[in-house]
BASE-345416 format. One line per 10 residues: number of its first residue (from 1); their letters; for each residue x, y, z of C-alpha. Coordinates in nm, 2 decimals, padded with zeros to 4 digits. Each point is the difference from the previous one (the first is absolute). Example, Ala and Ser with C-alpha at 12.3 -4.5 7.8 and 13.67 -1.06 7.14 Angstrom:
BEGIN
1) AS) 01.23/-00.45/00.78 ~ 00.14/00.34/-00.07
This chain:
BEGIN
1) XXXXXXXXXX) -07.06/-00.15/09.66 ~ 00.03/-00.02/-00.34 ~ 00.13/00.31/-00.21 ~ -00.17/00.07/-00.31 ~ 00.18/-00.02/-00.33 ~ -00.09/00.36/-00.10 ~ 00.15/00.12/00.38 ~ 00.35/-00.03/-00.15 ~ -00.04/00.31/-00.28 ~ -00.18/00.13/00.27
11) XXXXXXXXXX) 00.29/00.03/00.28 ~ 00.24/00.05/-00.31 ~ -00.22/00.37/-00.12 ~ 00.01/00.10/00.32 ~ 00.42/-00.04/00.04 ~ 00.03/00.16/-00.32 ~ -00.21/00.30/00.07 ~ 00.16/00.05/00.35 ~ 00.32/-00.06/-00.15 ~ -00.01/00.21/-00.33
21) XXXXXXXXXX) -00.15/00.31/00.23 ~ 00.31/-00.02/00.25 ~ 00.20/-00.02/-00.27 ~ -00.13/00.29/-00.11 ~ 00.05/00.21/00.32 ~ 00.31/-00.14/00.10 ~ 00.19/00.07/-00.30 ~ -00.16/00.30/-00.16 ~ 00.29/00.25/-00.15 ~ -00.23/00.28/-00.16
31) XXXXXXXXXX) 00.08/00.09/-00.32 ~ 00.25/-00.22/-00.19 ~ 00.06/00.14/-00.38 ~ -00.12/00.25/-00.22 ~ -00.30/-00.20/-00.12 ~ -00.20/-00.05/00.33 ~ 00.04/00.39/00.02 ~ -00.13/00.08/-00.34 ~ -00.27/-00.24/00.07 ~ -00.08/00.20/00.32
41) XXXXXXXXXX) 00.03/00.35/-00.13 ~ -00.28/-00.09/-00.23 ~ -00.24/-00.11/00.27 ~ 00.04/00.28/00.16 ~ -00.02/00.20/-00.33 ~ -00.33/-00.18/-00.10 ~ -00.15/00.09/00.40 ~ 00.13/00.32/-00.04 ~ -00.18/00.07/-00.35 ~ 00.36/00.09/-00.17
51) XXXXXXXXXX) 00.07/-00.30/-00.22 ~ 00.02/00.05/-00.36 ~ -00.10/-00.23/-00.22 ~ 00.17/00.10/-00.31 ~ 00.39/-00.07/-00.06 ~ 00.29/00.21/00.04 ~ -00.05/00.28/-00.31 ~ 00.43/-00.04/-00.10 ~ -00.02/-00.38/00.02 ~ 00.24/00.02/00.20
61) XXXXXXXXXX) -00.09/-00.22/00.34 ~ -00.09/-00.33/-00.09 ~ -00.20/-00.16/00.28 ~ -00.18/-00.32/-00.03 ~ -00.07/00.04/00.34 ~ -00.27/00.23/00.00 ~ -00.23/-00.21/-00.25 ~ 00.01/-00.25/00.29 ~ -00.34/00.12/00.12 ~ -00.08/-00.31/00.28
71) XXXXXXXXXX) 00.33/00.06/00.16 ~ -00.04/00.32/00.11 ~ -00.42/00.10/-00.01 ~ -00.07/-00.21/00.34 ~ 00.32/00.17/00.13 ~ -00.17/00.33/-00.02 ~ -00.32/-00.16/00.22 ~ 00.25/-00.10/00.25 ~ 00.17/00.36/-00.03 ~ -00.39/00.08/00.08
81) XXXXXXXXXX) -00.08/-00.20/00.27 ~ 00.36/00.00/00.22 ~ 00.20/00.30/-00.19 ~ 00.37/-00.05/-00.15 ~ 00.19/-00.22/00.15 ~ 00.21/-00.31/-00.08 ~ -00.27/-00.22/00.14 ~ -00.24/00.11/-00.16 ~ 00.15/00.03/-00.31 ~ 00.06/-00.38/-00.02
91) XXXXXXXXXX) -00.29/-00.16/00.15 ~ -00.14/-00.08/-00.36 ~ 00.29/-00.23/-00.06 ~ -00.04/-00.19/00.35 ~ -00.38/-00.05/-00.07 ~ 00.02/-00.13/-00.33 ~ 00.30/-00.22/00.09 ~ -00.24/-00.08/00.31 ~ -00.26/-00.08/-00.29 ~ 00.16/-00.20/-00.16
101) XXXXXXXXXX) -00.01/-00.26/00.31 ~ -00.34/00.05/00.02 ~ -00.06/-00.06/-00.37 ~ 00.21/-00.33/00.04 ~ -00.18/-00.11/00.36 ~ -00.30/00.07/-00.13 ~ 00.03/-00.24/-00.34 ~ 00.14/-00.31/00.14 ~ -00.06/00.01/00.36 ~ -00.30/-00.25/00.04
111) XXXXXXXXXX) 00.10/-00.19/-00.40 ~ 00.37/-00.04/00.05 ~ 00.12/00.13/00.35 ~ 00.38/-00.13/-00.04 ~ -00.02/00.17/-00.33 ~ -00.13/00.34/00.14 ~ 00.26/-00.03/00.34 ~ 00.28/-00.05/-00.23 ~ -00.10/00.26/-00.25 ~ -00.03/00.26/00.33
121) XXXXXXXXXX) 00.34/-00.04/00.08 ~ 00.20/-00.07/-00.27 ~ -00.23/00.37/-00.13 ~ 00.03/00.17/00.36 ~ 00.35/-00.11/00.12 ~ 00.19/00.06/-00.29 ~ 00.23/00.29/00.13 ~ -00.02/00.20/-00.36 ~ -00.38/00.02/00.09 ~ 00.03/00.12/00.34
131) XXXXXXXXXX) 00.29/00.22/-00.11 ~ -00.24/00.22/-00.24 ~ -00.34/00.01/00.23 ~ 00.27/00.28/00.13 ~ 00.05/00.20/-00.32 ~ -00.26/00.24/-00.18 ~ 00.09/-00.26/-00.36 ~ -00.25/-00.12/-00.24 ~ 00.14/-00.41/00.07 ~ -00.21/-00.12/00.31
141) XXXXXXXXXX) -00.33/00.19/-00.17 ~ 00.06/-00.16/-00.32 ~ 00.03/-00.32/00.15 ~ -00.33/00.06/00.14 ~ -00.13/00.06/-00.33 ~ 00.16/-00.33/-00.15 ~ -00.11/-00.22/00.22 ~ -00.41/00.16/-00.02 ~ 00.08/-00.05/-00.42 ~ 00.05/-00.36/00.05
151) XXXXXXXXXX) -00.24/-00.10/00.24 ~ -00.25/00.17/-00.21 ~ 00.14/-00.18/-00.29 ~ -00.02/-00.34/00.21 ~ -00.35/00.04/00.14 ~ -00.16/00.17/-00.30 ~ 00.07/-00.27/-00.21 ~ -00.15/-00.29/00.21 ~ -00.33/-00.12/-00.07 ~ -00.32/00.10/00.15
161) XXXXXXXXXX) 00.21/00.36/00.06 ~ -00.15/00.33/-00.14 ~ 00.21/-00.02/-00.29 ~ -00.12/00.40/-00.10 ~ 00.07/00.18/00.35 ~ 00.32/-00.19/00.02 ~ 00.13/00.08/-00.35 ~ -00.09/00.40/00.08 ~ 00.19/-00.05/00.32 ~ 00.28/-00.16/-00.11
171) XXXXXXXXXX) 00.02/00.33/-00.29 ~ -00.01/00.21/00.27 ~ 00.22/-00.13/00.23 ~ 00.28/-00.03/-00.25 ~ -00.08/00.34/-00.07 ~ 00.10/00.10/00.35 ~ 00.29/-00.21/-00.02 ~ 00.12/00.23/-00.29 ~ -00.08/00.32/00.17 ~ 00.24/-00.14/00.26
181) XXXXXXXXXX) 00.29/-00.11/-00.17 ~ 00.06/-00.14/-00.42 ~ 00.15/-00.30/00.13 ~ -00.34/-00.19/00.03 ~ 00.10/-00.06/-00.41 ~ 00.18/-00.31/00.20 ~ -00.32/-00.18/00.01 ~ -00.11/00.10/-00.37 ~ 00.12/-00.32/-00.15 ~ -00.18/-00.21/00.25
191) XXXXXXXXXX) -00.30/00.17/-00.05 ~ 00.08/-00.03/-00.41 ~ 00.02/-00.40/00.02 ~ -00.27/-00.02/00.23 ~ -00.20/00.18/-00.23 ~ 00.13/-00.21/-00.33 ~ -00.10/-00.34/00.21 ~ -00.36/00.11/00.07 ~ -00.08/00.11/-00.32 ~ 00.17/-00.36/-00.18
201) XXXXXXXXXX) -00.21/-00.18/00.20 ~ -00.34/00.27/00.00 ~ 00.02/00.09/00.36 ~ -00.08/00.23/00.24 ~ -00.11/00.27/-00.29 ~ -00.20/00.22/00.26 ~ 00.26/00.02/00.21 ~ 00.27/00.12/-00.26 ~ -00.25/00.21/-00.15 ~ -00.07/00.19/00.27
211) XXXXXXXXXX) 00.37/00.08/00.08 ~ 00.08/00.10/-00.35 ~ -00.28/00.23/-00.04 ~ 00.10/00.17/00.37 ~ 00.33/-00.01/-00.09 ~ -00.05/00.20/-00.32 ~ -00.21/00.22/00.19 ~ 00.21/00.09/00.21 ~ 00.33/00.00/-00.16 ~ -00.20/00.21/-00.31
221) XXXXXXXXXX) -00.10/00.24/00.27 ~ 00.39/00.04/00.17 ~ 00.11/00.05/-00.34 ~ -00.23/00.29/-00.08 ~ 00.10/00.14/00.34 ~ 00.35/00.05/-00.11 ~ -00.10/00.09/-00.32 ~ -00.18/00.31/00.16 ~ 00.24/00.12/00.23 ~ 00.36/-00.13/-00.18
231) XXXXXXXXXX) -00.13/00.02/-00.35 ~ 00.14/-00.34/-00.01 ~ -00.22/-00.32/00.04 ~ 00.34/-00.19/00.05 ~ 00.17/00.21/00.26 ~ 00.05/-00.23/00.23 ~ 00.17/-00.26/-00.22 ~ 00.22/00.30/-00.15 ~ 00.07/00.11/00.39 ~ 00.14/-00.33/00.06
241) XXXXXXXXXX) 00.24/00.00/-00.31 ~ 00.09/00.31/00.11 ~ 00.11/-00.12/00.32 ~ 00.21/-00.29/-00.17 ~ 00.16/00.19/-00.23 ~ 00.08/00.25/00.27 ~ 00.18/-00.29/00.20 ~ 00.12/-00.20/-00.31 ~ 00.35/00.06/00.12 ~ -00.02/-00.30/00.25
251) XXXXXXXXXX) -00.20/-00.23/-00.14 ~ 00.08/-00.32/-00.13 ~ 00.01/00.12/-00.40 ~ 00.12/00.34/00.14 ~ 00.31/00.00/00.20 ~ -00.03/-00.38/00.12 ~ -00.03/-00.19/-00.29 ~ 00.28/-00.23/00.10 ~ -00.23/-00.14/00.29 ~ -00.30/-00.04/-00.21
261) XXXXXXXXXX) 00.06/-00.42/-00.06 ~ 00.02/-00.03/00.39 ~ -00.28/00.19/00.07 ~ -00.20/-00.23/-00.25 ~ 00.13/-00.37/00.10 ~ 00.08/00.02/00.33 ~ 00.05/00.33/00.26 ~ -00.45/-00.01/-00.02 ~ 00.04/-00.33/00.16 ~ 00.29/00.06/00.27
271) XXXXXXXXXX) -00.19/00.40/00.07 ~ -00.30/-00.25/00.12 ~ 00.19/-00.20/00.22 ~ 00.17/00.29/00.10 ~ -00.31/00.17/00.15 ~ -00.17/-00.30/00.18 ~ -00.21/-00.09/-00.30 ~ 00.17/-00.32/-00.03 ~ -00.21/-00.19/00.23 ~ -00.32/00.07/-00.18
281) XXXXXXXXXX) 00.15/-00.06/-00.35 ~ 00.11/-00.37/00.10 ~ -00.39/-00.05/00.24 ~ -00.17/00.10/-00.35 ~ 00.23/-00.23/-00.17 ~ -00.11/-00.27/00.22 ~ -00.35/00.10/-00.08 ~ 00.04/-00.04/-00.39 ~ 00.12/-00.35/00.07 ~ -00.30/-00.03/00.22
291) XXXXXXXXXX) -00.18/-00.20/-00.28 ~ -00.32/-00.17/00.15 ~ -00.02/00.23/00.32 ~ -00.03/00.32/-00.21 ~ -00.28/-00.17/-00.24 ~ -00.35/00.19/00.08 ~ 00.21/00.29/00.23 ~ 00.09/00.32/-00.11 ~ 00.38/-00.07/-00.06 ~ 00.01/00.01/-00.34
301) XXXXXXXXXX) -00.15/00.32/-00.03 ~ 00.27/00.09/00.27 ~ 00.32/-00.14/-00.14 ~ -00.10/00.11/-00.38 ~ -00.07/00.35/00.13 ~ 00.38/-00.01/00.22 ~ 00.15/-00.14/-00.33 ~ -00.11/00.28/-00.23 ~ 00.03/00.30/00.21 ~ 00.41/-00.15/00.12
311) XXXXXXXXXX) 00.05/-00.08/-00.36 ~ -00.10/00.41/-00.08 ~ 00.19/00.08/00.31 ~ 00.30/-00.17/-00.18 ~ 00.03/00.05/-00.36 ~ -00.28/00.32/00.02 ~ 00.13/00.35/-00.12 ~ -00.08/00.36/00.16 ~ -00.04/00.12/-00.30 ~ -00.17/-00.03/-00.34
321) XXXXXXXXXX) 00.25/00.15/-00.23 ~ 00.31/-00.19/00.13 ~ 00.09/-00.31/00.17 ~ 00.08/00.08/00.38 ~ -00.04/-00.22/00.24 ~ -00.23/00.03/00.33 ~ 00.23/00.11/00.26 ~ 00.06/-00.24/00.27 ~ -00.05/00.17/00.26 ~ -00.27/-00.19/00.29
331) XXXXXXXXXX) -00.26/00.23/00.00 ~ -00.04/-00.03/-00.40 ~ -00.11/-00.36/00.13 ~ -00.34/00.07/00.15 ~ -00.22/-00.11/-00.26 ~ 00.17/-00.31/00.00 ~ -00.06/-00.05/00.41 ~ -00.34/-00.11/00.00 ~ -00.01/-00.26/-00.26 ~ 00.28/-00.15/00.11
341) XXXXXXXXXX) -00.13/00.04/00.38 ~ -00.27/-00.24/-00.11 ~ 00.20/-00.25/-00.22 ~ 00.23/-00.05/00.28 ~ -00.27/-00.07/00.24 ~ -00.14/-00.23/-00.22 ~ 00.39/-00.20/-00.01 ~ -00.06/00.04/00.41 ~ -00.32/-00.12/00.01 ~ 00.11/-00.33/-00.19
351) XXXXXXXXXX) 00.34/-00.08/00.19 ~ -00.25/-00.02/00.34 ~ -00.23/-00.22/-00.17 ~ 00.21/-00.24/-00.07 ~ 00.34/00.06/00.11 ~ 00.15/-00.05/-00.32 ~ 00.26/00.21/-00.18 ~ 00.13/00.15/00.30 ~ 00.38/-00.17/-00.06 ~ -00.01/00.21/-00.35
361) XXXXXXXXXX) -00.15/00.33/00.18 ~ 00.32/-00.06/00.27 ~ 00.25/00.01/-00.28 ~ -00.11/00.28/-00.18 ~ -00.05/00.18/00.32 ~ 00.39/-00.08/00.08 ~ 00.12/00.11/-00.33 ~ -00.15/00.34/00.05 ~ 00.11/00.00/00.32 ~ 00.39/-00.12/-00.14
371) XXXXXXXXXX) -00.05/00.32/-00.31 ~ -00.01/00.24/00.21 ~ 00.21/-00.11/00.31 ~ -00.12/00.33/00.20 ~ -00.26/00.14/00.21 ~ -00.26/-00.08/-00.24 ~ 00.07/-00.39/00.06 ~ -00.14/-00.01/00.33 ~ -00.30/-00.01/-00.16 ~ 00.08/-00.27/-00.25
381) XXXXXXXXXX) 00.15/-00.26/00.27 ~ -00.25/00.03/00.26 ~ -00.27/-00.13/-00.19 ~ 00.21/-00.23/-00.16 ~ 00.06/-00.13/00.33 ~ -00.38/-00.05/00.03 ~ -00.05/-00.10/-00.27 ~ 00.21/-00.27/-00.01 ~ -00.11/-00.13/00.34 ~ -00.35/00.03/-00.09
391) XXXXXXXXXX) 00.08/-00.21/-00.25 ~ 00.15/-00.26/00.18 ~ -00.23/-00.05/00.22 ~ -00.27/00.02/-00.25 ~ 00.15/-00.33/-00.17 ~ 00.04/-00.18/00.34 ~ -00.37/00.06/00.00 ~ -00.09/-00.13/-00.28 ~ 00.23/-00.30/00.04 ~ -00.11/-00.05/00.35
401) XXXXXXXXXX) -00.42/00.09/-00.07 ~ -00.15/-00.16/00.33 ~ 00.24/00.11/00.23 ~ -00.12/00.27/00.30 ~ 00.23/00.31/-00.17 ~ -00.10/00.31/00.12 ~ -00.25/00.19/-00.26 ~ 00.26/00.26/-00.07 ~ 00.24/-00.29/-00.15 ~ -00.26/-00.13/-00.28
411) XXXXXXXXXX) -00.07/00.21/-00.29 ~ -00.38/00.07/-00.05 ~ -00.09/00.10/00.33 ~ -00.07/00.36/00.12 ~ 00.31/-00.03/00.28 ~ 00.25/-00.06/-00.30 ~ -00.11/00.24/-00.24 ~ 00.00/00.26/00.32 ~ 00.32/-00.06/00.07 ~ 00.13/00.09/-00.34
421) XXXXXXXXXX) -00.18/00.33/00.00 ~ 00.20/00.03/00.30 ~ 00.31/-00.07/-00.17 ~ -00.07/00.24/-00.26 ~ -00.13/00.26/00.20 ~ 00.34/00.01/00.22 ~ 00.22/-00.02/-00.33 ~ -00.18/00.31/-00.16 ~ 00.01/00.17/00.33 ~ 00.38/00.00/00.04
431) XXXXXXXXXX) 00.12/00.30/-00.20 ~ -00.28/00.21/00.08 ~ 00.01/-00.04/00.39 ~ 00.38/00.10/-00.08 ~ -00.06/00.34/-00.16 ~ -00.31/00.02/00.26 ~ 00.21/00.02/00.32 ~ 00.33/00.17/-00.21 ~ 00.03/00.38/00.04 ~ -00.14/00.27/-00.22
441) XXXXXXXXXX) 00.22/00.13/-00.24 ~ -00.16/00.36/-00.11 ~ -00.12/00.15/00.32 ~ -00.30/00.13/-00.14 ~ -00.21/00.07/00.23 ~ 00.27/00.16/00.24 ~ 00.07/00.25/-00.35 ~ -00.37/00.07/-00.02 ~ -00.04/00.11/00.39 ~ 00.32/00.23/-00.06
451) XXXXXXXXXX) -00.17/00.16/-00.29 ~ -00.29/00.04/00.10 ~ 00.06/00.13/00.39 ~ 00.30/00.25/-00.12 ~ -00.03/00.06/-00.33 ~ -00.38/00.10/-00.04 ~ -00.21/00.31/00.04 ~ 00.18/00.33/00.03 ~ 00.30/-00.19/-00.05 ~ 00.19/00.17/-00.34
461) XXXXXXXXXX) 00.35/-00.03/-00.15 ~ 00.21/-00.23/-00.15 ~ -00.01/-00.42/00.10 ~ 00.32/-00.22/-00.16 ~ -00.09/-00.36/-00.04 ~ 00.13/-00.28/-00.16 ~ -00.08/-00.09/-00.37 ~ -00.24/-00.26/00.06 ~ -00.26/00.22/00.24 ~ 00.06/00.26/-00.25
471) XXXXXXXXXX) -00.21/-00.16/-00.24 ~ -00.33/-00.07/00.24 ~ 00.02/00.27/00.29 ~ -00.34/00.09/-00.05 ~ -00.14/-00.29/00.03 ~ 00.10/00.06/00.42 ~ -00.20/00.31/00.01 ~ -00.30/-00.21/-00.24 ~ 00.12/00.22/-00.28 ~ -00.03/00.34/00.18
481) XXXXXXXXXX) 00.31/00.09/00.07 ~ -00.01/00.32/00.22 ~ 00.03/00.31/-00.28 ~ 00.34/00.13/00.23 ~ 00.23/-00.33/-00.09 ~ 00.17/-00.08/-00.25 ~ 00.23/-00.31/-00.02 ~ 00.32/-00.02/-00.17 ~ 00.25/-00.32/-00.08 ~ 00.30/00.01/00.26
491) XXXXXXXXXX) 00.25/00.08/-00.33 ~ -00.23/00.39/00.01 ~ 00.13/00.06/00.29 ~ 00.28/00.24/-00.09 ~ -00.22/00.15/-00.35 ~ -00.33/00.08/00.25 ~ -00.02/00.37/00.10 ~ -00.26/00.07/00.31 ~ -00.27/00.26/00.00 ~ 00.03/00.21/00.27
501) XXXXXXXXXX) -00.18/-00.15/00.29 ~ 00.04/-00.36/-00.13 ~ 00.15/-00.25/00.19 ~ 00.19/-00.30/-00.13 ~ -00.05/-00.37/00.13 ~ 00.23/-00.34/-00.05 ~ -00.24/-00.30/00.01 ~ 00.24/-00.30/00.03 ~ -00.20/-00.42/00.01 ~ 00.34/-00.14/00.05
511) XXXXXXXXXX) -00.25/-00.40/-00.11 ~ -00.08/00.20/-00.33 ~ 00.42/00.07/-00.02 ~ 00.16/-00.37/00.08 ~ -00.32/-00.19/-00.22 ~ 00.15/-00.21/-00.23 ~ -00.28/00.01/-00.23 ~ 00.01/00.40/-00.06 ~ 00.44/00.00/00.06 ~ 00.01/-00.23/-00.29
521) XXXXXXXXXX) -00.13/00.27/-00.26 ~ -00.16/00.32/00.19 ~ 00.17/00.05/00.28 ~ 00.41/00.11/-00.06 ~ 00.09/00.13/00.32 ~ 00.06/-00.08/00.36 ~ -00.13/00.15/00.36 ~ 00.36/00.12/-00.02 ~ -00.02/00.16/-00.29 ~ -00.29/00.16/00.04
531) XXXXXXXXXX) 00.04/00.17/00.40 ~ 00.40/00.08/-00.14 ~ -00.28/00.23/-00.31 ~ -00.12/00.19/00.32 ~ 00.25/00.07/00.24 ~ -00.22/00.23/00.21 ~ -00.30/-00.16/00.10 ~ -00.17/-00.04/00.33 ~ -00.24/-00.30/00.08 ~ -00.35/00.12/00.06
541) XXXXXXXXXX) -00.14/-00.35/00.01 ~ 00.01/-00.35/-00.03 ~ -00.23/-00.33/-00.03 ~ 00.18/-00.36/-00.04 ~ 00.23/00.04/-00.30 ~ -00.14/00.34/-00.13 ~ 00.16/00.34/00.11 ~ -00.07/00.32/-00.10 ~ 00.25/00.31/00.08 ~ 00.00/00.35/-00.10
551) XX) 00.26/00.15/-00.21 ~ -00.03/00.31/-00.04
């Protein structure tokens, strides 16, 4: 039987899909930082009818979080439909990571199918976008959002298209992208020198029409939106200064200036590699030397829209008023993941035509590998190791034509190009299958049955917790906290005075006490320390690392 070329993106959805969602339910930690909780507290606020529009009247609070709006509005449907929970609350990051392999299935599966398996993986696999399908953060959504942009962008602009409807799409979709998150301005100078070509050479006119006129619609409308409720048609832009100048201290002109000609040459470059994207840099270089293979494809459009939006990544500031560099940090990368996605499977698509430039993919995959001489290079030297005996046995093919090889062996057939899916697939799946099977390290869900089966109801007194639950215990209770609690830092517990009836409570997640990312800066103290604060306590119950006592 003979498998159909379009079978391979196919089988290669499917194992993304399957793999993304166990991802997702083997590794889930709840809530990770103070943004996925702001994020929640206004779904819940917009469900609940409470959220204010208007800024805080002192200036004081300086949240660019809440002017966010397509983070946290299908939140509070979810709230809606399966209440407040941590699933709930970050299903709209799994489906639009989840859409964005649909989106790239959907495009190339039946035109260029190595493309579109390539794209899925290189997309799905890449731990960084499994890692925030689990977090309530504006990344995975705005990636979403990119990757709709320039497929609208792509396809509006071919002939015989409805160059109107896709101009007022592509307006709105951009528009979504900003209520998301301000970093689609990463694609802005794409769009700009798109735009200067077409009009040089007098093309596509309905097309760009369209999208400026929605564009100015809409954008003239958000503007008089603040206007009403801020008095200020730029409060946005003036929110986001705000923020920078609030955490100028650290930044590169700030209290970092020293670093600031590393971070331009060559730290953007070794962070990429650093995170696994250094396979996909060096498949889209192999694309732009593509030449002939990429001529009537969409790789140009591709590789000119990766070289933009890494260039912005690169050099690009945060702010308007002052040169500070985009902090590199991998989820400040999502806009950059789908282009790139596709330039790469592009480069992937041309080494299994022909079998050529494997040797220079090898090397570049060993240097990486020989940079970071850790973890990381597991990734780097196995798929050098393909390819470099793909590649060998892709020139004794060519030397040899007539002899009886097996498919696999000859470049152009389905078997080989198959098989280096495969490679890639296991590659990309290495680091995530690690943090798949490794232990949880926040025991949230054992915290939330402990609060919620002895700490609810007619329950009322005093609960000491740690300083990083402090900041988001309602969010156990879906932000009704039962009116007899009140929770206090473990430092209170010698300034709190009890009413009389009250009881006191010692909540103690020995994971949220020995994580290393909350000990480096939050968390100052020990499970020592902290059972040494209350000498007499007895254990009322425990589940997995969580215990709670009472202590007075």
């Amino acid at each position: 039987m003979k498998l159909r070329p379009s079978l391979l993106p196919d089988l290669t959805l499917l194992f993304v899909v399957l793999f993304t969602v166990a991802y997702f339910v083997l590794t889930h930690e709840g809530l990770y930082d103070l943004d996925d909780y702001f994020y929640a507290r206004y779904a819940h606020q917009l469900l609940s009818g409470s959220f204010q529009v208007v800024p805080d009247p002192q200036g004081l609070l300086h949240d660019p979080l809440k002017e966010r709006w397509l983070v946290f509005a299908p939140v509070a449907g979810f709230y809606a439909l399966f209440g407040v929970n941590s699933i709930s609350t970050t299903l709209w990051p799994l489906l639009c990571t989840l859409g964005c392999a649909a989106l790239l299935w959907r495009s190339y599966r039946r035109t260029e199918p190595v493309v579109a398996a390539g794209a899925l993986l290189l997309l799905g696999l890449h731990y960084f976008t499994l890692n925030l399908t689990n977090y309530l953060y504006p990344d995975n959504i705005l990636m979403f959002w990119c990757l709709c942009c320039a497929l609208a962008l792509l396809h509006g602009r071919q002939l015989g298209r409805n160059e109107l409807l896709w101009g007022a799409g592509f307006a709105a979709l951009n528009f979504a992208a900003l209520l998301s998150k301000e970093t689609i301005v990463y694609y802005l100078p794409f769009y700009l020198g798109l735009l200067g070509r077409d009009l040089f050479r007098q093309q596509h006119g309905r097309f760009w029409g369209a999208a400026l006129l929605g564009g100015t619609v809409l954008l003239a409308g958000y503007l008089a939106f603040y206007q009403v409720f801020t008095h200020d048609a730029l409060y946005r832009i003036h929110l986001i200064e705000h923020t920078n100048n609030y955490l100028r201290e650290g930044n590169f002109l700030g209290g970092n200036r020293g670093a600031l000609l590393a971070r331009l040459t060559y730290q953007p470059l070794a962070f990429l590699v650093s995170i696994g994207l250094g396979v996909a840099l060096l498949l889209a270089g192999a694309a732009a030397l593509g030449g002939r293979q990429n001529q009537n494809s969409d790789a140009g459009f591709w590789l000119g829209l990766t070289a933009t939006t890494l260039a912005f990544y690169w050099l690009g500031s945060t702010s308007l008023t002052q040169y500070n560099p985009i902090t590199l940090l991998p989820r400040m990368t999502t806009p950059l993941l789908p282009p790139l996605a596709l330039a790469a499977g592009f480069g992937l698509r041309n080494f299994v035509r022909t079998g050529r430039g494997g040797g220079w993919l090898t090397l570049g995959l060993l240097l990486c590998a020989g940079w970071l001489h850790n973890s990381g290079a597991v990734l780097y030297a196995g798929l050098a190791l393909y390819f470099g005996v793909a590649t060998a046995l892709a020139a004794l093919a060519l030397v040899n034509p007539d002899s009886p090889a097996a498919a696999w062996r000859r470049p152009g057939t389905l078997p080989f190009a198959a098989l280096a899916v495969a490679a890639l697939a296991a590659g990309l799946a290495v680091r995530p299958l690690y943090f798949m099977q490794k232990p949880g390290v926040s025991s949230h869900q054992p915290q939330q049955r402990i609060l919620r089966q002895h700490l609810a109801g007619a329950a009322q007194g005093v609960v000491f917790v740690d300083d990083f639950l402090i900041g988001n215990y309602d969010f156990s209770y879906g932000f009704q906290v039962p009116p007899g609690l009140r929770f206090r830092r473990y430092s209170a517990a010698d300034s709190v005075q009890l009413a009389p009836g009250d009881r006191a409570w010692l909540l103690l997640n020995r994971s949220t006490l020995s994580n290393d990312e909350l000990t480096r800066k939050l968390i100052r103290y020990s499970v020592p320390e902290v059972l040494a604060r209350f000498p007499r306590r007895r254990l009322l119950a425990q589940d997995g690392q969580v215990e709670l006592y009472r202590v007075r």
